[in-house]
C-alpha positions in Angstrom: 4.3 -11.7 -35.6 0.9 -9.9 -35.3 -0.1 -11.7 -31.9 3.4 -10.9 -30.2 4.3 -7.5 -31.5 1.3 -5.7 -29.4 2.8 -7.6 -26.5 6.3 -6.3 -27.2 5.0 -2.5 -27.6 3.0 -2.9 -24.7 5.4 -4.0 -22.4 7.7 -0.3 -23.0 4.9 1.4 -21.4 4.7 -0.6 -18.7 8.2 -0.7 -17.9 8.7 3.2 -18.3 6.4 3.9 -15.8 7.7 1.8 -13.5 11.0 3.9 -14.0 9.5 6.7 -13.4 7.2 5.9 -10.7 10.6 4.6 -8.8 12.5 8.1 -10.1 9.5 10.2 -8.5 9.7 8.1 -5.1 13.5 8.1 -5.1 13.6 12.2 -5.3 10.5 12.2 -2.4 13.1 10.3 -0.7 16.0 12.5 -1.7 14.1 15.6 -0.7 13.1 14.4 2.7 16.4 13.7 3.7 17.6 16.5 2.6 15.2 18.7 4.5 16.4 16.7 7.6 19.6 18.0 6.9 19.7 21.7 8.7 18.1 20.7 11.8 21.0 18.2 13.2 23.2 20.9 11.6 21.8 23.3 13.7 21.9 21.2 16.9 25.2 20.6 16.0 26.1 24.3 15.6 24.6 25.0 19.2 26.0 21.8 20.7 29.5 22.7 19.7 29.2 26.9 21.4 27.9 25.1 24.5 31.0 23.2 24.7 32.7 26.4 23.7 31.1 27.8 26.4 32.4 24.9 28.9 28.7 24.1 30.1 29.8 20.3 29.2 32.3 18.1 28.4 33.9 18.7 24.5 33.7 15.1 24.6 30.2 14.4 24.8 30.1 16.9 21.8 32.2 14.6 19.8 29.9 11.9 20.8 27.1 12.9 19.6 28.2 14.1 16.5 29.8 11.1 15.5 26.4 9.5 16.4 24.9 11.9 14.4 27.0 11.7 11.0 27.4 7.8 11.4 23.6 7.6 10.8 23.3 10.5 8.7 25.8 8.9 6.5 24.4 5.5 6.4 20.6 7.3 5.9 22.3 9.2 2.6 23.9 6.2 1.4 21.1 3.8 1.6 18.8 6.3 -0.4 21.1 7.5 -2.9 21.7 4.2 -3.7 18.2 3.2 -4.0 18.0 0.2 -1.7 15.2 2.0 0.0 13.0 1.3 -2.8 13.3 -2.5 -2.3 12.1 -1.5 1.4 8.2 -1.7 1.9 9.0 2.2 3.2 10.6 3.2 0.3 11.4 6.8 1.6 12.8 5.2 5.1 10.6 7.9 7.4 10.2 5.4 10.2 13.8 4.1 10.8 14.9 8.4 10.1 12.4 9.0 13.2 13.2 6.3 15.3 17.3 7.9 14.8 16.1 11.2 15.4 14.4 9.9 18.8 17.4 8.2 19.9 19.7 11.0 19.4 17.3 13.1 21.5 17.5 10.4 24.0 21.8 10.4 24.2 21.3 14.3 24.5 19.4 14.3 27.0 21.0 11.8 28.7 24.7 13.1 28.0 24.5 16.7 28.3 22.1 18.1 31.4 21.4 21.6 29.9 20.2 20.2 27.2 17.1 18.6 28.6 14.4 21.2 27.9 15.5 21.6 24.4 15.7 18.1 24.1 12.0 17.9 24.4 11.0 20.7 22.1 13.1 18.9 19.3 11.5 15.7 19.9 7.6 17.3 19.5 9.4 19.0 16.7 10.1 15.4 15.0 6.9 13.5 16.1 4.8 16.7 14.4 6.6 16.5 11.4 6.8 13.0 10.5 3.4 11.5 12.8 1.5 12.8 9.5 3.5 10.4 7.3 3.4 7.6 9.2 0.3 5.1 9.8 -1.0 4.5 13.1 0.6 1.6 14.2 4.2 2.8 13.3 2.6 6.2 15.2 2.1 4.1 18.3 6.1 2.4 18.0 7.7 6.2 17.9 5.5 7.3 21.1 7.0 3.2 22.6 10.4 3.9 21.9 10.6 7.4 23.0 8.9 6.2 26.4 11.1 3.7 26.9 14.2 5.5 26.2 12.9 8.6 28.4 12.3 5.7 31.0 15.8 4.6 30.9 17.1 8.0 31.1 15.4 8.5 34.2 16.4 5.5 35.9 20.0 6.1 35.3 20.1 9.5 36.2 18.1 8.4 39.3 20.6 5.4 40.1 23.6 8.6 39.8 21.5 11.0 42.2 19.4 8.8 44.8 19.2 11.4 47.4 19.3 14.7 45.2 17.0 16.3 43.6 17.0 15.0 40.4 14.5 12.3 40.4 12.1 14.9 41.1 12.6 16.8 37.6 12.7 13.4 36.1 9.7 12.5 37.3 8.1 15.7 36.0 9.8 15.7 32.7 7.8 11.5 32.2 4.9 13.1 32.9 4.7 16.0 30.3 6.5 13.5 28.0 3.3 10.9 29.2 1.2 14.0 27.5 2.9 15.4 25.4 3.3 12.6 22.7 -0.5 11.1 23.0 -1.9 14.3 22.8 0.7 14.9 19.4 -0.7 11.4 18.1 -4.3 12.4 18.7 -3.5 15.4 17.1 -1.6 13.4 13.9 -4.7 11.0 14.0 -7.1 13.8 13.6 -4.8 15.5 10.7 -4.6 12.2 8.7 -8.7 11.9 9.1 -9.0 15.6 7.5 -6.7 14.5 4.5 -8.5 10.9 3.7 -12.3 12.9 4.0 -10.6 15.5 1.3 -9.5 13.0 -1.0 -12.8 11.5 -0.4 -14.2 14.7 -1.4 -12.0 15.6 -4.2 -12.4 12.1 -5.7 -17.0 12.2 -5.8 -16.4 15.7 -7.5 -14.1 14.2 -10.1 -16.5 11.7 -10.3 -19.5 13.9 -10.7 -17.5 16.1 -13.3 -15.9 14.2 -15.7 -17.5 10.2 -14.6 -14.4 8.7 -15.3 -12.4 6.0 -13.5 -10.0 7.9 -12.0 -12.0 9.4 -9.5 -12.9 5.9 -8.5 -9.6 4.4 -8.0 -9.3 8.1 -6.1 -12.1 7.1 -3.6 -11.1 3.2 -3.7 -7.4 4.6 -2.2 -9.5 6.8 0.5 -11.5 3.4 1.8 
């Protein structure tokens, strides 16, 4: 009885925090996806008056926004639910980027007056998540939005052989060839700033108050 109650007792703790270490992640999660939220309402808002304004097809309209919700839906679902916290990215930032990159890439490719904006809303997404990714992942955002830039221009090339067209699309790969390194090297440089202040924040705990946690603070920074 005296060997196996401690265990008992000191299993509650254990188990608590666990619930609430998934509760805090799950409302990160939450939170993030809801912040998401106005942005594709917004290009939604001003895709829509464009059609209003017959600059393009209704159709491609609908298009995209069924795009749109499809994913948003299965996004909101997945992370209300809490599967995400099985995932090894519990708040699902990379496969939210990756959607958010190829929706850019069907607007641009659908809808022609919507090609400059389509950029600006891409360095929009890469600035806002590159920070919460690691480098590797980093690197797979700048791939796929190459490739799928890429494949824009050859089809819109392959449509227009002789016009003029393969002209702007060869301007628009090369900004897009600097605009996402130079955002990464920018993202790389951010992330470098935080680890040094955690560094920093974790020797003055250490000098302060000597205990462990400022440790396991620097240990996290290494």
């Amino acid at each position: 009885m005296l060997t196996t109650s401690p265990a008992t007792l000191s299993a509650g703790p254990d188990e608590s925090s666990i619930h609430a270490s998934s509760a805090t992640v799950h409302g990160q999660a939450m939170r993030r996806f809801v912040l998401t939220l106005p942005s594709y309402v917004l290009a939604l808002v001003v895709l829509y008056i464009g059609a209003w304004l017959n600059l393009f097809p209704i159709e491609r309209a609908h298009l995209i926004a069924v795009v749109i919700a499809g994913g948003l839906g299965t996004f909101g679902g997945l992370i209300w639910s809490g599967l995400t916290l099985r995932w090894r990215d519990p708040l699902a930032v990379l496969p939210q980027v990756l959607f958010s990159v190829v929706v850019v890439a069907l607007s641009y490719h659908l809808i022609e007056i919507s090609r400059g904006v389509a950029f600006m809303w891409l360095a929009v997404i890469v600035v806002y998540d590159m920070r919460r990714l690691p480098v590797k992942q980093v690197r797979l955002v700048i791939a796929a939005a190459t490739v799928l830039q890429l494949a824009n221009s050859i089809s819109i090339w392959v449509a227009h052989p002789n016009g003029p067209k393969l002209i702007d699309e060869l301007l628009n790969l090369g900004c897009l060839a600097l605009l996402l390194p130079t955002l990464a090297m920018v993202s790389t440089h951010a992330r470098t700033l935080v680890k040094r202040r955690k560094q920093q924040d974790g020797a003055l705990w250490c000098a302060i108050h000597g205990g462990d946690a400022g440790h396991r603070l620097l240990q996290t920074c290494e």
